[in-house]
C-alpha positions, 0 to 999 in steps of 0.5 A, a space after each residue: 464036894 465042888 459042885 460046878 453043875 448045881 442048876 436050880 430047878 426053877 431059874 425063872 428071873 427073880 423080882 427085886 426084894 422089896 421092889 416098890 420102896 424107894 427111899 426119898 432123895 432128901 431122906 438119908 438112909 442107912 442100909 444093912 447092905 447085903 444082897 442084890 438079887 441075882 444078876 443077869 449072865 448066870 440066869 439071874 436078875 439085876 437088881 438094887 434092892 436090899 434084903 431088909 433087917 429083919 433083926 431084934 433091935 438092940 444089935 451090939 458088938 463088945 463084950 468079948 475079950 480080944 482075939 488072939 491075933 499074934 498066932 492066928 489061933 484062939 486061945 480056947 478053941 481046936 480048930 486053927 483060924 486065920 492063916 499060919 503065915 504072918 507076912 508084911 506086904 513090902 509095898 508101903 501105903 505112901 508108896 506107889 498106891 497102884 503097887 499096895 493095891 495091886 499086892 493087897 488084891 493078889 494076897 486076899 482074893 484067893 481068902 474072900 468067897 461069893 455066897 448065893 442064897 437060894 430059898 424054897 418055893 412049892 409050886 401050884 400054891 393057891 392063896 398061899 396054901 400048897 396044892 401038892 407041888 414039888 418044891 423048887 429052889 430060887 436064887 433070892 440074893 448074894 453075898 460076901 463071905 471070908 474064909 477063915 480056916 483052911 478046912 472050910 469055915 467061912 466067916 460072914 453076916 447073919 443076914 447074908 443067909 438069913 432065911 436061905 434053904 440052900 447055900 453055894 459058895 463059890 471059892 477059888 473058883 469052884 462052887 461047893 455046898 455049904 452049911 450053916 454052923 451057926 449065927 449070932 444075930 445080935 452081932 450080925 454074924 454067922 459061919 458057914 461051912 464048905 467040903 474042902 480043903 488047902 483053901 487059903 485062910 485069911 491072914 487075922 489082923 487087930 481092929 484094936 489100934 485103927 487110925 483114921 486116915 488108914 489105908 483100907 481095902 474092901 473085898 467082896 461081891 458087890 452086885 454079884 460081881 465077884 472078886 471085886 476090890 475097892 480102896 479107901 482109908 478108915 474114916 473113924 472108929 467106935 461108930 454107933 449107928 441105927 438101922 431103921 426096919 421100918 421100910 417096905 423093903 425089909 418085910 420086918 415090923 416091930 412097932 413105929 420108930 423100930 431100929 437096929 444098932 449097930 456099936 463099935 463100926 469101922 467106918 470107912 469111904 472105901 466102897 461097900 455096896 449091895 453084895 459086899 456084906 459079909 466081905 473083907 475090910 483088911 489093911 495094907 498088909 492084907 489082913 482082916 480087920 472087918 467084916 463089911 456089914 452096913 451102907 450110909 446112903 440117900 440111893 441105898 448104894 456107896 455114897 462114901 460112908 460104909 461100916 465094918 463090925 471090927 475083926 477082934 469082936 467077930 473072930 471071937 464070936 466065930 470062935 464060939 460058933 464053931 466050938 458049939 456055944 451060944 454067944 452071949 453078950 453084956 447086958 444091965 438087965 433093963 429097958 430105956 427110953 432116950 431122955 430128949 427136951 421135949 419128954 422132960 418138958 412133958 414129964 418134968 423128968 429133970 434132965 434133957 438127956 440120958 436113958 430113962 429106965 423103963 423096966 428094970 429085973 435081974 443084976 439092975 435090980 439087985 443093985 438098986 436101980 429102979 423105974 424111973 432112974 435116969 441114966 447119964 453115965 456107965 464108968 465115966 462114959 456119958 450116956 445122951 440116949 439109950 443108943 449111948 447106954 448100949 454103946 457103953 454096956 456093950 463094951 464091956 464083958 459078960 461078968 464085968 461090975 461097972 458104975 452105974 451113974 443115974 439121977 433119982 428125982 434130981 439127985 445123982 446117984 450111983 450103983 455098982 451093977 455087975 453084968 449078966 449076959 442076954 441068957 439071963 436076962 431074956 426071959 425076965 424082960 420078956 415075961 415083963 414086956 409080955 405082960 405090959 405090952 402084949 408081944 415077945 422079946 427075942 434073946 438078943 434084945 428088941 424095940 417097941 414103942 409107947 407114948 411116942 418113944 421108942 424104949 430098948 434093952 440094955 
C-alpha cells in the first residue's frame, strides 16, 4: 500500500554514525559504501559517515551456477525475475555519449528505488534501561535498491537494512512499506518487498564476459539524492578486496587485524558514494550486471575506484531467498593463516607464501589434509594468502571435488577435496574455534587473531 504520509514520530535531527572517526589522509581505506545519514530538506541530517561492516569476515561470491539471464527467469524458481522484454538501446557507447547516457538513464531509473532505514528508540531510558517510554522510530541511513519483479521484490545489500526496525521505499515516486524476505550476509545481499504491482523490473544482463574499458552506469541514492546516475567503464574483473571492521565507525569488534573479503567485484571508476549500495551497475543496454556494494577511498567518498557484487552470482542468491532457502556457499572445511616472510623466518615453515591450515574438520580432513599443511594452490589457481584461498574456493560450487595442492614439511603434496557447504561445516569449526579460542563462529564464516596473524575459514 503507497504511504506518502509516513511521519516518523521523532524526526529530531540524527548525528552522523560513527562521527568521530576519521580516516588519516595518508591511509587509504576501503568502505562498504552504504548509507549516509538523513539528509536535510526531508527532516534529516547530512552527513558523510558510513554505517560500518558489521559482517563475519570471510565474505565471498561464487559457488552458484550462472543466472538464467536469456529468459529473465531462473531455472527453478515460480516467481519471474527481471523484466520480460529483452531490448537493445540503439545508441552506441562509441556513439554521441550524451544520447547512451541519456537512453540508459530513461530506461533504468523507473527499475532502481530509495530505501530509508528507520530503527527504534524508547524514549525516558536512563543508563541504557527503558523508564516505560513509548518507542519511536528514527531515520538512521539510506540506501539503494533494484526492483527486480514487477510484484515488488527488490534486490539490495545486507547491510543496507541491517538492523533496520522499519523500511520505506520510495519507487516510481510513491513510498510504500516494506519487508525483509531474506538476507544472505556472506555475500552481502538481501530482498526486500513492497505492496505493489506493474512496477518496472529491471532488465538482467551477465556479469560473465565484462571487459575492461566497458561503458557502465551507476544508479542509485548517493547522499540521499535519489535518482541520481553516474557514468564510467568497467576498470577490472574477479577483484578480491578486504574490508577492515576495525574502525570506530563500524561499531563491530572481532579481534586485531579483522576483516571482510569481498571475491569476484566489478571494479568500476563510474561514481559510487555513500547512498549507492545496494544500486544498479548496468551496461550500455541498460541491463544489470551489479549490485553496487564497496568504495576504495582516503575521504570515505568517490575516489574513482568502486566494487559491484556480479549480477550472475546475486540473481542466484535472490532466487533462493525468495523461494524460502537458506543460501549456502562452497567451503574446504578449514582455517588459514596467510604464509608471509617474516612468519616462515619465524617458524621455519619452508614457504614465504600460501594458506597455512590452522584447523582443519569435515571434507579437508577426510581427504588428508592436516594441521600444519600449507596450501599453494586449488585446481592450478596459485594461492599467496588465505584471501587467495577464499578467492578460489569460493569459485567453485557446493559439491564441487577440487585439487587441493599443499606442502607437508617441504613436499608438495596434493588431495582431491570434494566441497561442502557453510551448513556443515559451521558447526564443527565453531566447536573447534570455541574451545581453542573462547568465542563464536558465525555460519558464514569470521576472523580472529593469535601470534600476530589473523586466521580465516575457507
Amino acid at each position: 500500500m503507497a504511504d506518502n504520509n509516513f511521519d516518523p514520530r521523532n524526526s529530531a535531527p540524527v548525528p552522523p554514525q560513527g562521527s568521530g572517526f576519521a580516516p588519516q589522509p595518508t591511509q587509504r581505506t576501503t568502505y562498504v559504501a552504504p548509507a549516509p545519514a538523513p539528509k536535510s530538506g526531508r527532516g534529516r541530517t547530512f552527513a558523510t559517515a558510513f554505517i560500518g561492516a558489521g559482517l563475519a569476515c570471510a565474505l565471498a561470491f561464487g559457488g552458484f551456477a550462472a543466472y538464467n539471464t536469456a529468459t529473465g527467469k531462473s531455472s527453478t524458481g515460480s516467481v519471474v525475475l527481471g523484466s520480460s522484454s529483452n531490448g537493445d538501446i540503439t545508441a552506441s557507447a562509441s556513439g554521441e555519449s550524451s544520447e547512451l547516457a541519456e537512453q540508459v538513464a530513461n530506461k533504468v531509473l523507473p527499475s532502481v528505488v530509495a530505501i530509508d532505514v528507520y530503527q527504534g528508540s524508547s524514549s525516558g531510558s536512563m543508563l541504557g534501561r527503558s523508564s516505560g517510554g513509548s518507542q519511536t522510530l528514527q531515520q538512521t541511513s539510506l540506501g539503494s535498491g533494484v526492483i527486480i519483479s514487477s510484484d515488488g521484490y527488490i534486490l539490495t545489500n545486507y547491510h543496507v537494512v541491517q538492523g533496520a526496525d522499519a523500511l520505506k521505499v520510495t519507487a516510481d515516486g510513491q513510498t510504500y512499506d516494506a519487508t525483509v524476505v531474506g538476507t544472505d550476509e556472506t555475500t552481502d545481499l538481501a530482498v526486500v518487498k513492497i505492496d505493489a504491482s506493474n512496477l518496472t523490473a529491471i532488465e538482467i544482463g551477465s556479469s560473465a564476459n565484462l571487459k575492461q574499458g566497458q561503458w557502465v552506469m551507476t544508479v542509485g541514492s548517493p547522499f540521499g539524492l535519489e535518482q541520481s546516475v553516474a557514468t564510467g567503464i568497467v576498470s577490472a574483473t574477479s577483484r578480491t578486496i578486504s574490508v577492515s571492521n576495525s574502525d570506530s565507525s563500524s561499531g563491530y569488534s572481532a579481534g586485531s587485524g579483522s576483516s571482510t573479503i569481498y571475491t569476484n567485484m566489478i571494479q568500476t571508476d563510474a561514481a559510487i558514494n555513500p547512498g549507492n549500495s545496494g544500486g544498479a551497475l548496468v551496461d550500455e543496454n541498460g541491463k544489470l550486471i551489479g549490485i553496487n556494494a564497496v568504495i576504495e577511498s582516503y575521504s570515505g567518498n568517490y575516489s574513482g575506484v568502486g566494487f559491484a557484487i556480479p549480477v550472475d552470482y546475486a540473481m542466484n542468491i535472490a532466487q533462493q531467498i525468495i523461494d524460502g532457502k537458506t543460501p549456502t556457499h562452497a567451503q574446504l572445511g578449514i582455517t588459514t593463516i596467510s604464509v608471509t616472510s617474516d612468519l616462515n623466518q619465524r617458524y621455519n615453515l619452508g614457504s614465504d607464501s600460501g594458506a597455512y591450515v590452522n584447523s582443519v574438520s569435515g571434507a579437508a580432513q577426510s581427504a588428508g589434509l592436516q594441521e600444519g599443511d600449507i596450501i599453494t594452490k586449488v585446481d592450478g589457481t596459485q594461492v599467496t594468502s588465505s584471501t587467495d584461498l577464499i578467492a578460489a574456493v569460493r569459485s567453485h560450487n557446493v559439491g564441487d571435488t577440487v585439487t587441493v595442492t599443499y606442502l607437508r614439511n617441504g613436499q608438495e603434496q596434493t588431495a582431491q577435496v570434494t566441497l561442502q557447504s557453510d551448513e556443515d561445516t559451521s558447526k564443527s569449526l565453531s566447536e573447534e574455534l570455541g574451545t581453542q579460542y573462547g568465542w563464536g563462529w558465525g555460519n558464514s564464516g569470521s576472523s580472529y587473531s593469535g601470534n600476530g596473524a589473523s586466521s580465516n575459514a575457507a
